[in-house]
C-alpha positions in Angstrom: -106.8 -52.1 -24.0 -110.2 -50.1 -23.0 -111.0 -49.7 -19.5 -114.6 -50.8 -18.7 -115.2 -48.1 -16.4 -114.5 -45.3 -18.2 -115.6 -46.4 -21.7 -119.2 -47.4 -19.5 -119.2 -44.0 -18.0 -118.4 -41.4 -21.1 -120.9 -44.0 -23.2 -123.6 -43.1 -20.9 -122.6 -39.4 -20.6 -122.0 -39.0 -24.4 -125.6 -40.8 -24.5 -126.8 -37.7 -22.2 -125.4 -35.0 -23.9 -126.8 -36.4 -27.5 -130.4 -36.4 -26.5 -129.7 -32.9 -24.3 -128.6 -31.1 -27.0 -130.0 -33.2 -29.9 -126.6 -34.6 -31.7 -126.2 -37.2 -33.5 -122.2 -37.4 -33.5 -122.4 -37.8 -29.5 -125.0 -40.4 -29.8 -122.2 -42.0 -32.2 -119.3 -41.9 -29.6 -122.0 -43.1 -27.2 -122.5 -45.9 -29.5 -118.7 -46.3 -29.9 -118.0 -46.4 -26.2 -120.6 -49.2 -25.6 -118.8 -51.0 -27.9 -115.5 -50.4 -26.2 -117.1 -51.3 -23.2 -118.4 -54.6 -23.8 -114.7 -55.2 -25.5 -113.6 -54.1 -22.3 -115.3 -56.8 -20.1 -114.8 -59.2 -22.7 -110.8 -59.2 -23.1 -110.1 -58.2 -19.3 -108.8 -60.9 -16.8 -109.4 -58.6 -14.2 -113.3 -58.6 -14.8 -114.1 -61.7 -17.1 -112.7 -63.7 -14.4 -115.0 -65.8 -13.4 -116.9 -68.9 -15.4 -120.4 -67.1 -15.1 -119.3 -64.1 -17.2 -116.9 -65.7 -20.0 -119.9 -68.1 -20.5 -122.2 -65.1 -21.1 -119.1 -62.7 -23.0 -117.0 -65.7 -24.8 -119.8 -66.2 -27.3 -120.2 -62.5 -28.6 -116.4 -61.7 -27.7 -115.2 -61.5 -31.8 -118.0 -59.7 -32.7 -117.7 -56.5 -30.1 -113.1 -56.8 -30.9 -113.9 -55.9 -34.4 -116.7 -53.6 -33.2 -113.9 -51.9 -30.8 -111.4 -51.7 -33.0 -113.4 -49.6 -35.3 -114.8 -47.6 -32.9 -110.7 -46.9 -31.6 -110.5 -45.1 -35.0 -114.0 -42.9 -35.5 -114.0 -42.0 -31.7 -112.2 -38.5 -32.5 -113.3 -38.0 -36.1 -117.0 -38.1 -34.2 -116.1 -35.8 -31.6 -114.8 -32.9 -34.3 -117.7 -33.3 -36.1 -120.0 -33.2 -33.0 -117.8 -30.0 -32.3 -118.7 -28.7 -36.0 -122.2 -29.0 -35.0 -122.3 -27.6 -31.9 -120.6 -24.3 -33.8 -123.3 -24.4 -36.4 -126.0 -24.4 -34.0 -124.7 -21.8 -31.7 -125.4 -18.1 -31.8 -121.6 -17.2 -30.9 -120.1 -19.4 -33.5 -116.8 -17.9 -32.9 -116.3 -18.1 -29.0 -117.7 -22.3 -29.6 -116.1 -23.6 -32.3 -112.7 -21.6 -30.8 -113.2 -22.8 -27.2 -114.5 -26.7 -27.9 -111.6 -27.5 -30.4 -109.7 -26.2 -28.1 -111.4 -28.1 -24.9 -111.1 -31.5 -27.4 -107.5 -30.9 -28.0 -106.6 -30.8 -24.3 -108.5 -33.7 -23.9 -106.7 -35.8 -26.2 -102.9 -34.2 -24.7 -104.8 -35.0 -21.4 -105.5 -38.5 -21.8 -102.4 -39.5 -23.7 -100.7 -37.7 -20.8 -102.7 -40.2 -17.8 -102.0 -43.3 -19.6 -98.1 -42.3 -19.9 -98.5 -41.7 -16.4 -100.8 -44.6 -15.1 -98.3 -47.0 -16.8 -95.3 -46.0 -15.1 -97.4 -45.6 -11.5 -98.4 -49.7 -12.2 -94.6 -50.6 -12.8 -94.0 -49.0 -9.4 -96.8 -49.9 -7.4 -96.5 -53.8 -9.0 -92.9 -53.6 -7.2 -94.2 -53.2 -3.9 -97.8 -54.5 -4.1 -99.0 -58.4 -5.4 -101.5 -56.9 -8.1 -102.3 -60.6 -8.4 -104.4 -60.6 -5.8 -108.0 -60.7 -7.1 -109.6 -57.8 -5.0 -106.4 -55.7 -5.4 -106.7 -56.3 -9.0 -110.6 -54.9 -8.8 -109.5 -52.1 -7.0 -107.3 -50.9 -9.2 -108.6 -51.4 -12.3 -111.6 -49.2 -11.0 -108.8 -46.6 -10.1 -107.6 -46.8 -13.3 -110.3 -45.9 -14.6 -111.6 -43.1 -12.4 -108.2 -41.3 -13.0 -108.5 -41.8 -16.7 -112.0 -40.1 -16.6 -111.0 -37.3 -14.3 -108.1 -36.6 -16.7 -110.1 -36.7 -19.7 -112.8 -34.1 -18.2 -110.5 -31.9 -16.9 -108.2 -31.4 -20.1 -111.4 -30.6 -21.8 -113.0 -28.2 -19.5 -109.6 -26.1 -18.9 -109.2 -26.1 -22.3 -112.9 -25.2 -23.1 -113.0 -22.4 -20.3 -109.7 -20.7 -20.9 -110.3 -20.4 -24.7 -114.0 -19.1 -24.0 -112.1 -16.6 -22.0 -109.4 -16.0 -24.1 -112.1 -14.7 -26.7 -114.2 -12.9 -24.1 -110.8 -11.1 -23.5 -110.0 -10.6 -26.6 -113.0 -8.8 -27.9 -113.0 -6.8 -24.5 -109.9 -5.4 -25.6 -110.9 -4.7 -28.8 -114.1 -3.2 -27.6 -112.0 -0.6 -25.6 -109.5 0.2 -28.2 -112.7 1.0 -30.2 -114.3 3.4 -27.6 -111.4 4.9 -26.9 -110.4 5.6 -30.5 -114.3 6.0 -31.7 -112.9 3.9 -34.8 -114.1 0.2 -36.0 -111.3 -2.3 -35.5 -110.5 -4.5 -38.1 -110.1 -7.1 -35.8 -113.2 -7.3 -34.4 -115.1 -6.8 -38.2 -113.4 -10.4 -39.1 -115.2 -11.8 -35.8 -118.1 -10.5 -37.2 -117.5 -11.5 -40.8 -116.9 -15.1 -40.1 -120.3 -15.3 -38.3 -121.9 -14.1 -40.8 -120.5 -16.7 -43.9 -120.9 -19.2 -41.3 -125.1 -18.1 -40.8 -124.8 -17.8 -45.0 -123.1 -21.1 -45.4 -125.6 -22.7 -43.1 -128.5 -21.5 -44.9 
């Protein structure tokens, strides 16, 4: 089940970053997220709790399950092809398209990682705590949330900035070897080769 928090916040961020840098795969996960959202709020006890909401939410709730369930299974096939046009558009294809597939990977080990770890945290917490109560149950399902969001983020941006450096390193290294040797590296020719078939391809 989709948290409401976190599906409201990376719909709103993926939202941002379409417009920012003019992409129309974020704009789809934004678009996917809403979705999840409003699923979210829908099927949750701990938020459609009272009679004021499932009057306004019971109405549209078997439209936006469908809606959710879709969006469950385009989320990532969005987010590479987002990826694949953030490469394209980028003057270093080679350092993006490395270091973003890489950032979206650790993401998704990220993620699967907190909900492993959120689940077995509840099991202990319900033990020792009455999550029944209603403002207990609020405050955790915001928590839930929140740490679902900071894992999310954090996969991607160690991932993103350690293969960015990784290939900053890499050609560094080569660059030396170069110098020092006063002889092209083969290496760092295939860097430049696949830039240029990707500018080729794109034109």
């Amino acid at each position: 089940m989709p948290n409401g928090v976190s599906c409201a916040y990376f719909a709103a961020l993926n939202h941002e970053n379409g417009l920012k840098h003019d992409n129309i795969f974020r704009e789809g996960v934004a678009v996917a997220q809403t979705a999840r959202t409003i699923d979210a709020i829908t099927a949750s006890q701990t938020v459609a709790c009272s009679p004021l909401l499932n009057g306004v939410f019971n109405p549209i709730k078997p439209i936006f399950s469908k809606l959710a369930a879709i969006s469950r299974k385009i989320i990532y096939p969005l987010f590479i092809m987002s990826t694949a046009l953030t490469t394209l558009k980028s003057k270093d294809k080679v350092k993006t398209g490395i270091s973003q597939s890489t950032g979206l990977i650790c993401m998704s080990l990220m993620e699967n990682l907190e909900v492993k770890g959120i689940k077995k945290l509840e099991t202990i917490i319900s033990k020792k705590v009455n999550l029944s109560n209603k403002y207990l149950r609020y405050g955790w399902y915001i928590l839930k949330g929140l740490s679902f969001i900071t894992a999310s983020m954090t996969g991607y941006t160690l991932g993103n900035k350690a293969a960015g450096k990784t290939v900053d390193f890499v050609r560094n290294t080569i660059k030396k070897h170069k110098d020092k040797n006063n002889q092209p590296d083969k290496t760092e020719q295939l860097f430049s080769e696949m830039d240029d078939y990707i500018n080729t391809t794109k034109s």
